[in-house]
N, C-alpha and C positions, 0 to 999 in steps of 0.2 A: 844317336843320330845328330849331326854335325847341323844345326841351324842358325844362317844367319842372317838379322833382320838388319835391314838399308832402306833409303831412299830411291823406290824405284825412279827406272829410265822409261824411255820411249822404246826401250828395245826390250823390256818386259810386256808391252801389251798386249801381245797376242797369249801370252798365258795367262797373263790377268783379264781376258777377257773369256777367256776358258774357265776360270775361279766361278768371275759374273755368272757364266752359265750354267755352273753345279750349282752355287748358291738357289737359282731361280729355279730350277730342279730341286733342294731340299726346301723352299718354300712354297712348292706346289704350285709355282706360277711361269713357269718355262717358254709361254705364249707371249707374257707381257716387256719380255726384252724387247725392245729397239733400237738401244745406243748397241753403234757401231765400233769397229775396231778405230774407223777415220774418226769418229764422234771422240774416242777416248783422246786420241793423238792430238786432236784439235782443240779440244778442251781442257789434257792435261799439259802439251808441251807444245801449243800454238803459240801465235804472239799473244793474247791474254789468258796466261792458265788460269782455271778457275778452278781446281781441285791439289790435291797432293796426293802420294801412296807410300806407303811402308810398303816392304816384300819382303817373306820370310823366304829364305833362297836354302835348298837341299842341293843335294850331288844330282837327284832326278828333277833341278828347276825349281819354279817357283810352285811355294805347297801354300801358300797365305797371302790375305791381302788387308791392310790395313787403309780403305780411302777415305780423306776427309777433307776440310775447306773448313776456310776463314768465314765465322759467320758474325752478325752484330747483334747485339740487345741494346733496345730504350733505353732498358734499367741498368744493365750491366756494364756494357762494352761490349769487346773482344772477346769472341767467344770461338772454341773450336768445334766442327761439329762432326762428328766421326760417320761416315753413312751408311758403310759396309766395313763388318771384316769379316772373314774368310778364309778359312781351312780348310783345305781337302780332303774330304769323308775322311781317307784312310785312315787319316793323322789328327782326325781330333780326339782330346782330350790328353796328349801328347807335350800341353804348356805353351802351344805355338800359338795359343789366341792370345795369352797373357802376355806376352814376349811382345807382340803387334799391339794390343792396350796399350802397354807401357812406355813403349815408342812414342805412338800419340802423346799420350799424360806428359810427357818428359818435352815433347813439342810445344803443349800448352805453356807448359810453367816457359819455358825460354822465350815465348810469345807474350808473357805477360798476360794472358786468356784469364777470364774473371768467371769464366763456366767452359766446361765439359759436357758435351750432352751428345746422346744418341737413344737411338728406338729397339725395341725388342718387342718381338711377337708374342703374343701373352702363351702362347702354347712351347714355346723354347724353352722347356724348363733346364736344361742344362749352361744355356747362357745366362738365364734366369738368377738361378744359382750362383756362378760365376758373379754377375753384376754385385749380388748380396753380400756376396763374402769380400768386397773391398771395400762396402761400406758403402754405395751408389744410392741414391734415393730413384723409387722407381715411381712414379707420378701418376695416380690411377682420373686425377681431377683434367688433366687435359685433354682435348679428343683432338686426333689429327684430321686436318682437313684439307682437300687437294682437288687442285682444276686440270682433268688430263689435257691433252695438247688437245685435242679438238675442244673441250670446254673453254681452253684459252681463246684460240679462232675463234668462235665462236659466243665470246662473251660480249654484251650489249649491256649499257648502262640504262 
């Protein structure tokens, strides 16, 4: 199978927003999507993007999604943050996540990025695996923590 990974467009979102929704279907969380197809367009290809996408492109379309953004550290700097990627059921384990990793990694290093970082659910043991086998440090000391958008609204000092 012929795959080839790029810098998706604006005229990839509607597939890449169909990815978003397997993804949240194999995460068991299908309910808690909200960003829109306008949400992606606005945010990735408006007048201030705030994201980027790799796309693993097949003869049937887009089969991966590689999204991430410029993040900063204190300590570090420049940092890339990878949030989602994304294979389509049928085609994982196929090399198409590593093909979309490597894009990124290959982003960072041209960015000058002083870290790499992203999240895995501690039950994904097949990315699990994957993350180990290139050497990734998986950081059992941090806990993530998050204010949903009505916690935002709703936040008082």
């Amino acid at each position: 199978m012929e795959i080839e990974i790029r810098k998706g467009n604006i005229d990839d979102l509607p597939q890449v927003h169909a990815l978003i929704m397997e993804l949240a279907e194999f995460e068991r969380a299908p309910l808690e999507v909200t960003n829109t197809l306008e949400d992606l367009e606005r945010d990735g290809f408006g007048e201030n993007p705030i994201y980027k996408i790799f796309v693993a492109e097949a003869a049937e379309g887009i089969v991966g999604i590689a999204l991430y953004y410029i993040a900063y550290s204190t300590w570090k700097g420049r940092t890339i943050y990878l949030e989602d990627l994304v294979v389509t059921e049928k085609l994982r384990r196929a090399g198409i996540g590593r093909k979309l990793f490597k894009a990124v990694a290959q982003e960072a290093k041209e960015l000058g990025a002083k870290r790499f970082r992203w999240q895995v659910l501690e039950w994904n043991e097949p990315a699990i695996a994957f993350y180990k086998s290139i050497g990734a440090d998986l950081d059992a000391e941090w806990i993530n923590c998050t204010l949903t958008e009505e916690q935002i609204q709703n936040f008082k000092d």
